[in-house]
C-alpha positions in Angstrom: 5.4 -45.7 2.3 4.6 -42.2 1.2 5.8 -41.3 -2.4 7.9 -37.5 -1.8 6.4 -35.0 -4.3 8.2 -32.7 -6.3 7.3 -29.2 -5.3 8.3 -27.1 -8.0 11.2 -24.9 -6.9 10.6 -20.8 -6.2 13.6 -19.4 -8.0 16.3 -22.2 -9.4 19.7 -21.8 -8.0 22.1 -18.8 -10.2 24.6 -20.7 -12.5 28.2 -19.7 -12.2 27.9 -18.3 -15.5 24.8 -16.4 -14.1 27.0 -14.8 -11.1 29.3 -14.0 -13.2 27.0 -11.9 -16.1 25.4 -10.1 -12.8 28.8 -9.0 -11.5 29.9 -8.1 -14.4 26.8 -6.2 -15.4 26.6 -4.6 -12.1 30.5 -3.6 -12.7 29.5 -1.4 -15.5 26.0 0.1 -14.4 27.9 1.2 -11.6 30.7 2.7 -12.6 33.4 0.4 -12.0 34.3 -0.3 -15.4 33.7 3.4 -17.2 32.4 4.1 -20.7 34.9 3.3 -23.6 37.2 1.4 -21.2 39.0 -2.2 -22.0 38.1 -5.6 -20.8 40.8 -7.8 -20.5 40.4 -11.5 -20.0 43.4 -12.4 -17.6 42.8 -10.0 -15.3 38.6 -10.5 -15.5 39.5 -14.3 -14.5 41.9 -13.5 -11.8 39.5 -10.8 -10.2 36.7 -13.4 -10.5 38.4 -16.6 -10.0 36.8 -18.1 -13.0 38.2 -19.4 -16.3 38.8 -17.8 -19.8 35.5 -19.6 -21.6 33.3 -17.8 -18.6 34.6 -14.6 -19.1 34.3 -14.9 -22.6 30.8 -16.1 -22.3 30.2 -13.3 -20.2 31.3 -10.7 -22.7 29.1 -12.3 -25.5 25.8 -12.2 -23.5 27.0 -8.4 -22.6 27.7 -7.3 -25.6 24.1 -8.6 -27.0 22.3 -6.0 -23.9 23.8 -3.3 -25.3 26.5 -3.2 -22.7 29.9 -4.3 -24.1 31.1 -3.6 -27.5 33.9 -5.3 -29.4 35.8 -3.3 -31.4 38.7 -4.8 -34.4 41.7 -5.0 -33.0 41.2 -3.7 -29.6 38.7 -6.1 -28.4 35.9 -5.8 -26.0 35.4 -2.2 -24.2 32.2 -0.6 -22.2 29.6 0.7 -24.8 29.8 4.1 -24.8 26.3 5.6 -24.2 24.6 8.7 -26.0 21.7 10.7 -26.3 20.7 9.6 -29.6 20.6 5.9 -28.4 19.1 7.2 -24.6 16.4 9.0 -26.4 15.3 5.6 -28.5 15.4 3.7 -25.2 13.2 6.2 -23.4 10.9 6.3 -26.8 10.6 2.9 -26.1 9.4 2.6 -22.5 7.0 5.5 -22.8 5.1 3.4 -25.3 6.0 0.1 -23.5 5.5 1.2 -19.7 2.3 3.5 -20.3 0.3 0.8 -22.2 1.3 -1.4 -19.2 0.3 0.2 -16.4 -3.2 1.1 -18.0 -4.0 -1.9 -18.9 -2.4 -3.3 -15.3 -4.8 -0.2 -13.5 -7.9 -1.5 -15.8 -7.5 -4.9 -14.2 -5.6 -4.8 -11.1 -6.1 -7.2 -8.6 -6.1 -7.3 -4.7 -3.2 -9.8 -4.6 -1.5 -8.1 -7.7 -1.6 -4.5 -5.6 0.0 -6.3 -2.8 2.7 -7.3 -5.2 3.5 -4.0 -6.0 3.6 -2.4 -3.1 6.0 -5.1 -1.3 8.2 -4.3 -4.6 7.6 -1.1 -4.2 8.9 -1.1 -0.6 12.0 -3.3 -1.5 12.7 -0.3 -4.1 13.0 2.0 -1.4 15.0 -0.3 0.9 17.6 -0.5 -2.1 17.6 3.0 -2.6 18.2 3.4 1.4 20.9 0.8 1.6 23.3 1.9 -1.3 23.4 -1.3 -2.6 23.0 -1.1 -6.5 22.1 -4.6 -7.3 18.8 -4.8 -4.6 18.1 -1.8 -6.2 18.1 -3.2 -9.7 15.9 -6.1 -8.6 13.2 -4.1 -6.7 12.7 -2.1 -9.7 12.9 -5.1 -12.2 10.2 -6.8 -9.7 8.0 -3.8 -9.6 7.9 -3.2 -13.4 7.8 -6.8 -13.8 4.5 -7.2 -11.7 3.3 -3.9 -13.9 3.6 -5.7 -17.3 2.5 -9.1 -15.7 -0.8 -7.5 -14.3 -1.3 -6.2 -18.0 -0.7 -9.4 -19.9 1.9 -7.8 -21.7 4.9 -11.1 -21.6 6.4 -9.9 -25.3 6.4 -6.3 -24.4 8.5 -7.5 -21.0 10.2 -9.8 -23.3 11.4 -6.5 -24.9 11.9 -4.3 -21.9 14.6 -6.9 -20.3 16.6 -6.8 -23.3 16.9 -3.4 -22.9 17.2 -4.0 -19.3 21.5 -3.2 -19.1 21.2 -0.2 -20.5 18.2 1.1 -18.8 19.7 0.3 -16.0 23.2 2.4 -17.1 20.6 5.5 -17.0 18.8 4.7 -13.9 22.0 4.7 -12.0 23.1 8.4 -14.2 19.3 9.8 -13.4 18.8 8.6 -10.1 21.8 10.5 -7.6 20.9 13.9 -9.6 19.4 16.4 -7.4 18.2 18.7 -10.3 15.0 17.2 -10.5 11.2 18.8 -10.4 10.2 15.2 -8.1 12.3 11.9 -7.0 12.3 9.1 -8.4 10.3 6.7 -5.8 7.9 9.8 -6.0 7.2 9.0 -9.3 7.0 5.5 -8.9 4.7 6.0 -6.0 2.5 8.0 -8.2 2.6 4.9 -10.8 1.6 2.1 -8.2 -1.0 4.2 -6.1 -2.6 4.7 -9.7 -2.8 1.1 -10.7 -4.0 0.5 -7.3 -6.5 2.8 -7.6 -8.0 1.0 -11.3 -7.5 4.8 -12.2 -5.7 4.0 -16.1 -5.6 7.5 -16.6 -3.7 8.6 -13.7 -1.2 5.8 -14.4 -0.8 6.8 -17.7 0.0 10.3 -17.1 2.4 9.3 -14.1 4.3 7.2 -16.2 4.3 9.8 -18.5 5.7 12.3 -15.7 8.5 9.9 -14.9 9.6 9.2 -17.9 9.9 12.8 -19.2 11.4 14.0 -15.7 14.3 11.4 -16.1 14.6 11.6 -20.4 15.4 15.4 -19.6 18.4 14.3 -17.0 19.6 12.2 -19.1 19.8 14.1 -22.0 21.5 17.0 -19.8 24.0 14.6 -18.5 24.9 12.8 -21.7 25.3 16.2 -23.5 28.0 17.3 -20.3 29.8 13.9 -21.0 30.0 14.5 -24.8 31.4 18.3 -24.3 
């Protein structure tokens, strides 16, 4: 008789505690639960047909991505976002994401190009369908397979703690129409560089990107805060 062998599993099945953080998260990039509004347990737990120590786990793991804030007396609300913070965040990519995807371009691979355009391609599918959390997770792949290609694990380690509120600006950024290029134009121009081995090229497109969407952002924020 043939002894089975354990094939090591793709992608391990999502805890309930898991489905729960992405709804929840995906509830505030989008919209659903607005900036500076309450979070009450019993109704979270009836909407999600899950119990009180969930929920509350949830908020916890929210609150640590920037998302959720829990203020004395009043309890857990949506973080407010401002420029000051937005401005930090995009300081923090630029130097993040453009050391990336040079040192991804210097040594790209054939399969790793692959990768990116396959991500690239499920990024535009997302945008296509509407649907905010395939968008999420294309672009999470595609930068993902950026900082992977470079060798860069802590840097990524970084970049998905940040990834909440990033994500909160992506979804701001990404409908606005009052933009010099769209967004999967940019992020064309960052994987055709790295495909390319041209570091320069995706440098200055991640560059381009970035500034494009820091300067919605910042116009947006300051129309909120007015």
């Amino acid at each position: 008789m043939n002894t089975p062998s354990l094939e090591k599993i793709a992608q391990p099945p999502q805890t309930l505690r898991d489905m729960v953080q992405e709804r929840m998260r995906d509830a505030i990039i989008t919209g659903h639960f607005k900036p500076g509004e309450r979070l009450v347990e019993r109704p979270l737990c009836e909407q999600l047909g899950v119990s009180r120590t969930v929920v509350r786990e949830t908020i916890r793991y929210l609150e640590a991505e920037g998302l959720v804030e829990i203020l004395p007396g009043h309890g857990p609300i949506v973080a407010e976002m401002n420029w000051s913070d937005a401005r930090q965040i995009y300081d923090i990519r630029r130097m993040l994401e453009t050391a990336a995807a040079r040192a991804c371009a210097l040594s790209v691979t054939g399969d790793r190009a692959e990768r990116l355009k396959s991500a690239l391609a499920d990024l535009q599918r997302g945008i296509d369908s509407g649907v905010a959390s395939d968008l999420f997770a294309a672009t999470n792949r595609f930068y993902q397979e950026i900082f992977e290609g470079a060798g860069h694990n802590v840097a990524w380690e970084i970049v998905q703690r940040l990834n909440g509120r990033i994500s909160r600006l992506r979804m701001m950024t990404l409908s606005d129409t009052n933009r010099e290029k769209p967004g999967p134009s940019h992020m064309l121009s960052i994987c055709d560089a790295i495909v390319a081995g041209d570091p320069e090229a995706a440098e200055r497109a991640v560059h381009a990107h970035l500034a494009d969407t820091a300067a919605i952002a910042e116009r947006l924020l300051a129309a909120q805060a007015s």
